[in-house]
N, C-alpha and C positions, 0 to 999 in steps of 0.2 A: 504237481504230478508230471508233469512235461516242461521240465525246465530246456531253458535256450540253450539250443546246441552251439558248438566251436564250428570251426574251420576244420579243425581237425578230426573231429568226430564225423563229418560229413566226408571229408576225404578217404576217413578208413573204410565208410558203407560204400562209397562209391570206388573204391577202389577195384579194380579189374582183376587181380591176383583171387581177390576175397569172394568176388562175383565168379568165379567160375569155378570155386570150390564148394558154393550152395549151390549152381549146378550139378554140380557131381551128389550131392549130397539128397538135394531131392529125386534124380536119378531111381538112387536106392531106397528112397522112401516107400513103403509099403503099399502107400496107395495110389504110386507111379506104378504098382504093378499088378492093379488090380483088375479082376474081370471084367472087360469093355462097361457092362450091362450096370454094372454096382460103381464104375469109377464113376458115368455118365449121371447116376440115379445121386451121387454125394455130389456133384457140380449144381444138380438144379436144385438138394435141398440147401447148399450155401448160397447161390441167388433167390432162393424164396426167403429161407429161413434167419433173421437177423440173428437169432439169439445164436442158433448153434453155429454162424457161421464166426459171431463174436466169444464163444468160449469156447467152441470146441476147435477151429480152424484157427482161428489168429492167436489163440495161447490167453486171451482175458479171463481167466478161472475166477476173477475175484467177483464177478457179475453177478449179482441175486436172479434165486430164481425169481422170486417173489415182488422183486421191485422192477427189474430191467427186461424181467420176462413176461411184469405186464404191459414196461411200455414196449416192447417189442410186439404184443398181443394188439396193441393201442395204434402203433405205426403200421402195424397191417390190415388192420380195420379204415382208416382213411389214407389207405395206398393212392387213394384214385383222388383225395385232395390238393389242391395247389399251393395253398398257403398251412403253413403249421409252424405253430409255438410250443416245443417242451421247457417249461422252469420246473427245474429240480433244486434241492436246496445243495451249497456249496459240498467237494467231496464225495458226491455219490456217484461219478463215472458214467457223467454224460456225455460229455464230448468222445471219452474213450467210445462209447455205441454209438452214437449218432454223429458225432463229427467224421471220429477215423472208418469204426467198423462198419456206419453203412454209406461213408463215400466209395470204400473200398468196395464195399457191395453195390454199387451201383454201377461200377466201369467194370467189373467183373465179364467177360466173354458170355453170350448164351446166345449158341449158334445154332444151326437147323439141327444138327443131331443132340443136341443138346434138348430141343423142345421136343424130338420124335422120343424120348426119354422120361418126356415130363405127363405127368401125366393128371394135370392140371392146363395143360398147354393151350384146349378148346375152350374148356369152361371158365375158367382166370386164367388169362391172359397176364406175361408179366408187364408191370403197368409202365408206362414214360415217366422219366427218360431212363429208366432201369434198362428197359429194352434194347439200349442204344449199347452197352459194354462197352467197350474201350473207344469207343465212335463219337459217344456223348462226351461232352463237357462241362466239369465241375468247378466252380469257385467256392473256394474255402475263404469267409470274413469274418476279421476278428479284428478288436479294440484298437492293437496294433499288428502290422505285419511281422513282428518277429515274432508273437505269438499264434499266428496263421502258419507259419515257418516250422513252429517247433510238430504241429501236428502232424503239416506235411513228412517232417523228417520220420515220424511213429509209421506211415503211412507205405514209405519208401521203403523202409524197414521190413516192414511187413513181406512185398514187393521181391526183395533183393535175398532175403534171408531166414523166412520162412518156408523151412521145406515141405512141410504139409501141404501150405497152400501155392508152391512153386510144382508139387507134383499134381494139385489137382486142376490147376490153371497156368502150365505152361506156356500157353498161346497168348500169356497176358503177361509173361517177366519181359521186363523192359531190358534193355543192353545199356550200359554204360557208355557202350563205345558207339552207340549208333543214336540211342536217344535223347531228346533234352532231359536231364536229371540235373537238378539246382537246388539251390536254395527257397526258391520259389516254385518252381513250378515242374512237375512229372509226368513225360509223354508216354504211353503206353504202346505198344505194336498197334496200328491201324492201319485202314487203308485209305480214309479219309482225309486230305489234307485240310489244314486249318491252320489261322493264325494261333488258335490260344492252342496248349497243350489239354491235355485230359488232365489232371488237376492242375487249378491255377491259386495261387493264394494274394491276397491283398488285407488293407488296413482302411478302418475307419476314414474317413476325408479322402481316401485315394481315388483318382481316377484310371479309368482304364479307358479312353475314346478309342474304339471300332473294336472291341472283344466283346462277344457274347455267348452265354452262358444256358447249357439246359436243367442246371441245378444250381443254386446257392446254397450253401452251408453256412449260415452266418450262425458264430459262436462267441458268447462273452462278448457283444460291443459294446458292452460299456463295461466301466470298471470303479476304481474309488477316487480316479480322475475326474470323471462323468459326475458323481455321487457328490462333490466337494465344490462342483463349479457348475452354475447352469449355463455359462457360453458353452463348455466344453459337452455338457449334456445339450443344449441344443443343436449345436455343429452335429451331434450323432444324429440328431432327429433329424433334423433339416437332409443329411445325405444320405438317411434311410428311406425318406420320404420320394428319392429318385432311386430307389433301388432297381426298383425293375426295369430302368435304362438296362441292365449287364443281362437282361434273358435275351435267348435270339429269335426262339419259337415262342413269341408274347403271349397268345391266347391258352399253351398249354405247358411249356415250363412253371417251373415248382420252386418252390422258397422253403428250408428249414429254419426254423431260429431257434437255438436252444442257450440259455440262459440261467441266471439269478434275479430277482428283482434286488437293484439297489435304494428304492424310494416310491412313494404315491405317487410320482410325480417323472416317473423312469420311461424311457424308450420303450420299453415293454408294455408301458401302459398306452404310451402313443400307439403302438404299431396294433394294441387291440379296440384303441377306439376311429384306428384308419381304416382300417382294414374290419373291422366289424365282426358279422359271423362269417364273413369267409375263409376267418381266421381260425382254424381248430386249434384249441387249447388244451395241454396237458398239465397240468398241476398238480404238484403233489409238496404237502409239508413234513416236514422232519418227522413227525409222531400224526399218527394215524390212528382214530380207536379201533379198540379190535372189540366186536360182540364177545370174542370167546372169551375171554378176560376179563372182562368190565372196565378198561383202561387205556388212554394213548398209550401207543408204545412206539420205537423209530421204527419207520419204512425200510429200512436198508442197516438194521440189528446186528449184521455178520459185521460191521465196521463200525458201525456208531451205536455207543451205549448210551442210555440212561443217566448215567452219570458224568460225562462226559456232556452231555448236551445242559445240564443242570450250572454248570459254570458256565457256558456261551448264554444260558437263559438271564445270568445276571444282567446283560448286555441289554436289554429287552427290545430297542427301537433297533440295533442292529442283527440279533436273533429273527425278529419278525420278518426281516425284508429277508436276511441274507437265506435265513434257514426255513421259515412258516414261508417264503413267495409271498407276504403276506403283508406291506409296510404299512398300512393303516392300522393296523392290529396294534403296532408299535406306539400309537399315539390315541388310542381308542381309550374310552373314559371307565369303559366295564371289564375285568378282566374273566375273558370267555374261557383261560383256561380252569378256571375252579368251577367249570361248569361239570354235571355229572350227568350221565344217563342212564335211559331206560329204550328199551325194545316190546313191541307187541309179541305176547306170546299167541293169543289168538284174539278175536271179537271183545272179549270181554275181563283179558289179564296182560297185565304187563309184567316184565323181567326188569327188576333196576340194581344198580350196581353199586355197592358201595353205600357207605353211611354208618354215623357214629352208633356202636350200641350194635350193629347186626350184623348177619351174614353179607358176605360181600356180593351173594346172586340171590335176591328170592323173590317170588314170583307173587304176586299181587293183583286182585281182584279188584276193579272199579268199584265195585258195589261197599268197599270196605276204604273206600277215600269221601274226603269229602271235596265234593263236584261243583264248581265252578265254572258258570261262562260270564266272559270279559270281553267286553267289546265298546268298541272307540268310533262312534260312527260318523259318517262325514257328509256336511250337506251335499257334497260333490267330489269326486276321489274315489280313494279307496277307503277303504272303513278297515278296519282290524280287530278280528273275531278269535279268540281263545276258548278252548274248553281244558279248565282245570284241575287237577286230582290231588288234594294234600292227605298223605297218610298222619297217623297218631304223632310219630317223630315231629312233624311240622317238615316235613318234603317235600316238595309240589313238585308235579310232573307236567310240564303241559303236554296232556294229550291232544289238543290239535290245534293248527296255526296256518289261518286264513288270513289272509290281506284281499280284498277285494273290489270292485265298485257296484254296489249294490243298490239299486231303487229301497225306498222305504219298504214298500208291497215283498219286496222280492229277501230283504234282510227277516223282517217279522216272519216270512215263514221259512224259512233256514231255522232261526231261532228254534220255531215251534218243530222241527224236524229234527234237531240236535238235541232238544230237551225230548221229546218222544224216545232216541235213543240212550244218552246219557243219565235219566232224571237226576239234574243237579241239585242240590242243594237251594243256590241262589244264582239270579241274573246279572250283575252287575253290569248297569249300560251308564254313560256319561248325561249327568240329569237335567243340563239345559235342551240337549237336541234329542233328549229322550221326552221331554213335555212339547217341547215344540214339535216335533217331530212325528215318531214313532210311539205315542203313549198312546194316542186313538186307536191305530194300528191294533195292537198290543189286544185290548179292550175288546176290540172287534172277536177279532180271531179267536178268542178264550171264548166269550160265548158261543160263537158260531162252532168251535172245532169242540166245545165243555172239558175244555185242556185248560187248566190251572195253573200256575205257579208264582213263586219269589222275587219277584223283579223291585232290583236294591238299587234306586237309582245315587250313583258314586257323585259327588262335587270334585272340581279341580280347585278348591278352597284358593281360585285367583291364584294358582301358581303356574308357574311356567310349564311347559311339558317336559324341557331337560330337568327343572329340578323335580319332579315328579318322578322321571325314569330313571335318576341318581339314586333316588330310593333303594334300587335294586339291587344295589352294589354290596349293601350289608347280606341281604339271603343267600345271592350269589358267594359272594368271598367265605361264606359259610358252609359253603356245598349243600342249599338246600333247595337248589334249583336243578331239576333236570330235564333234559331234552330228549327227543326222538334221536335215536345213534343213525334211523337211516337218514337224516339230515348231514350224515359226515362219511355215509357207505357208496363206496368208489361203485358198486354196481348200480344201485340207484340214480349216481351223478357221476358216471365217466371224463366228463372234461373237469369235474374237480368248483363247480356254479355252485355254491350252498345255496338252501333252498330260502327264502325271504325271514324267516326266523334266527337263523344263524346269522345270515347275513347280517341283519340289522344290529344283532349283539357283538358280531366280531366289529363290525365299520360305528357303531355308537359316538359320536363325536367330529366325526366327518362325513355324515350323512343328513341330509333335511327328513327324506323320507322312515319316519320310523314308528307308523300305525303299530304294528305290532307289541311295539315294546311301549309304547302308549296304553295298551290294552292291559298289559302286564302288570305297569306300573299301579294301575287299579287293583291288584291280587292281597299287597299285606294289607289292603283296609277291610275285605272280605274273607281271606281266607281264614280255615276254622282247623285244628285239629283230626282229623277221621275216625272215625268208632270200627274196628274190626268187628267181621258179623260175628265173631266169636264171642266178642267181649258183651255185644248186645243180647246172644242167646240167653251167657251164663246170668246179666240181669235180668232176663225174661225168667230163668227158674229160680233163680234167687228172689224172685217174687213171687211168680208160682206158687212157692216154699214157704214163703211168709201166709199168704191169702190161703194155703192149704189150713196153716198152724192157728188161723183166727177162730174162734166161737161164732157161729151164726148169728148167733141172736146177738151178742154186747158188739162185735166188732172189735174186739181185743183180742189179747194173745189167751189163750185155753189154756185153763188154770189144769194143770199135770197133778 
């Protein structure tokens, strides 16, 4: 999308002849000539606003509302964070927003009349180093510097020969003739003197000793270099690990990284188990479910189809990383995409989607499943707690997915307050630490609370617990497994964290911890068919009808 520029091509943007003919040009621009009151009023929505200052100001029309106007929605919500990681999958114009369009929004002018304008200026504050416009300074890092280079050149572009934003930010076109403008690096009109310029760009392994920086834009550092060779992925790591040598103001300078994941075992995975939670996280995969549908569909649909993503899916270990952010998935033992789901319609109905033989939404009543709770209890840990619903089809929904560390006292009445709401069918608990354990328990509580039920204690017939939870490979790859959809709804999980359920079925195989799907694996040896209450009414008068049609007295059918 930004292939390396020439010599040539650089000479023609910085040419002098050309630079004072987009002069002249923004001049005449319309909104060079607009009422003090509304030019001032579009200055401070392109320094608040990414999005509109990325499609409607710099010319990127090709921006989803839908996906870049939520991480636009997403980067204004932790404005006031230091560290931030966006992975988006390959092709979806990330760097275009967050490399170019909001470096450029960040050295942006926003002067005193500019803030007596804003009218946000007391209550939000705009945050550091945004604050700083052309004052501050940016480093642009990428894999290599010619690729740092090529953004820069999008940037300067912007700069030099957009009239829009030359007429709404003339106090920020740079002069050819007076400032540093290179291959490297872009000085903007200031009055602060500095060694680095206002944008500066570098490469992986590069030093810069006495330059520092009030933004980093590290984009792409790694690549299929990184991905092929672990010297060359550790050389990223090791000189990401001193990153923050290039800030100036340490305690409150800011780091962007935006990304692909190349592997389990990627810079991106380092830099979020370095940096921990001070690390906010944006994630997002190729396909996304949508409730309104009943179906993944791509995040970013105006460019990427369906079918189209159906040939990269042959690819599976390199789809995962490069397009799900997701490389363990590529090597995971269950495939979580032939998962299906369902949504709570209220208390006591679910909405599930899809399945052989019916309509593709219909709405379903607990009371017409048969109800199953699974639990994998653990003398110490967490224990992992299922409540299950299979309809007529053979579909099992789980309705709810607990991991926990539960005392025995405190598991036994969960149980008995999940069976009070659910009345399941049957218990199934695992039958050695359910006799050692929790069968007193159990025993107690029914007398004392004269609450009854089915407790089916399950054997691990001496099998491992992987080949146990391999089991599930057959219902899954069958689509008769379904999840909670808000397990994969961006409003529920903003940074993109599935919730311990998902998790465990996407990471299956490179994960130790996996109670959950332990619990699960116990479901085809109990689960049953479901009786719709319909089907049990029409037997209820179908019998009726018979005991109507008997003789009192013989007990046969009345001779007519």
């Amino acid at each position: 999308m930004y292939p390396e520029r020439t010599d040539a091509e650089w000479e023609k943007l910085l040419d002098t002849k050309q630079y004072d003919k987009s002069i002249a040009a923004a001049a005449k621009h319309p909104y060079a000539n607009l009422p003090r009151d509304n030019w001032y009023k579009l200055r401070v929505r392109a320094k608040r606003d990414l999005f509109f200052l990325g499609f409607g100001v710099l010319g990127y029309d090709r921006l989803s509302v839908n996906l870049h106007g939520h991480l636009c929605a997403w980067m204004r919500a932790t404005r006031n964070e230091r560290f931030r990681l966006i992975l988006l999958p390959r092709n979806h114009f990330k760097s275009t927003l967050i490399t170019i369009s909001d470096t450029i929004r960040t050295v942006l002018p926003y002067t005193d009349e500019d803030r007596a304008h804003d009218p946000l200026a007391d209550s939000d504050p705009i945050e550091w180093p945004n604050n700083l416009g052309p004052e501050g300074r940016v480093l642009i890092g990428h894999e290599t510097h010619a690729g740092a280079s090529r953004y820069l050149f999008s940037i300067v572009q912007q700069f030099l020969t957009n009239p829009m934003l030359m007429a709404l930010f003339p106090d920020a076109i740079p002069n050819p003739r007076i400032h540093r403008i290179n291959k490297t690096e872009l000085m903007l009109p200031r009055e602060s003197v500095w060694s680095e310029p206002t944008i500066d760009t570098l490469g992986v392994g590069a030093r810069a000793q006495g330059r520092h920086y009030n933004k980093l834009k590290l984009d792409d550092l790694i690549g299929e270099d990184a991905r092929d060779s672990e010297t060359v992925m550790q050389t990223a790591k090791t000189w990401f690990d001193n990153i923050q040598a290039f800030l100036s103001t340490f305690r409150k300078d800011v780091i962007d990284m935006n990304g692909t994941r190349w592997g389990n075992d990627d810079l991106y995975a380092h830099a979020q188990e370095r940096y921990g939670k001070q690390l906010r996280v944006y994630r997002r995969p190729v396909e996304e479910f949508n409730p309104a549908t009943g179906r993944k569909e791509p995040i970013f649909a105006e460019e990427v189809t369906t079918e189209s993503l159906n040939i990269l899916r042959k690819n599976r270990k390199v789809y995962s990383a490069q397009y799900e952010n997701d490389p363990d998935s590529g090597v995971t033992k269950l495939d979580y995409g032939n998962a299906r789901w369902f949504g709570w319609q209220d208390n006591r109905r679910i909405v599930m989607w899809g399945g052989s033989g019916v309509q593709t939404r219909r709405i379903v009543s607990i009371r017409d499943l048969y109800i199953a709770i699974l639990i994998d209890p653990a003398v110490s840990g967490n224990s992992g707690f299922l409540v299950t619903g299979t309809n007529e089809y053979n579909q099992t929904s789980i309705l709810v997915a607990q991991q926990k560390d539960w005392t025995p006292p405190q598991l036994a009445n969960h149980v008995f307050n999940t069976v009070a709401f659910f009345q399941p069918h049957i218990v199934a608990i695992e039958e050695v630490l359910f006799s050692e354990l929790f069968a007193h328990w159990f025993k107690a509580e029914m007398k004392l609370r004269n609450a009854y039920f089915n407790i089916f204690p399950v054997s691990t017939k001496q099998k491992s617990k992987e080949f146990r939870v391999d089991k599930l490979m057959a219902p899954l790859d069958a689509g008769q497994l379904y999840f909670n959809e808000q397990y994969y709804s961006k409003e529920q999980d903003p940074e993109g964290n599935l919730s311990d359920m998902m998790y465990q079925l996407k990471k299956y195989g490179t994960i130790k911890e996996i109670h959950l799907l332990d619990a699960l694996a116990y479901g085809p040896e109990v689960w049953r068919p479901g009786t719709p209450r319909s089907q049990i009414e029409k037997w209820q008068g179908d019998q009726q009808e018979l005991l109507t049609a008997r003789d009192i007295d013989t007990g046969y059918s009345a001779i007519g």
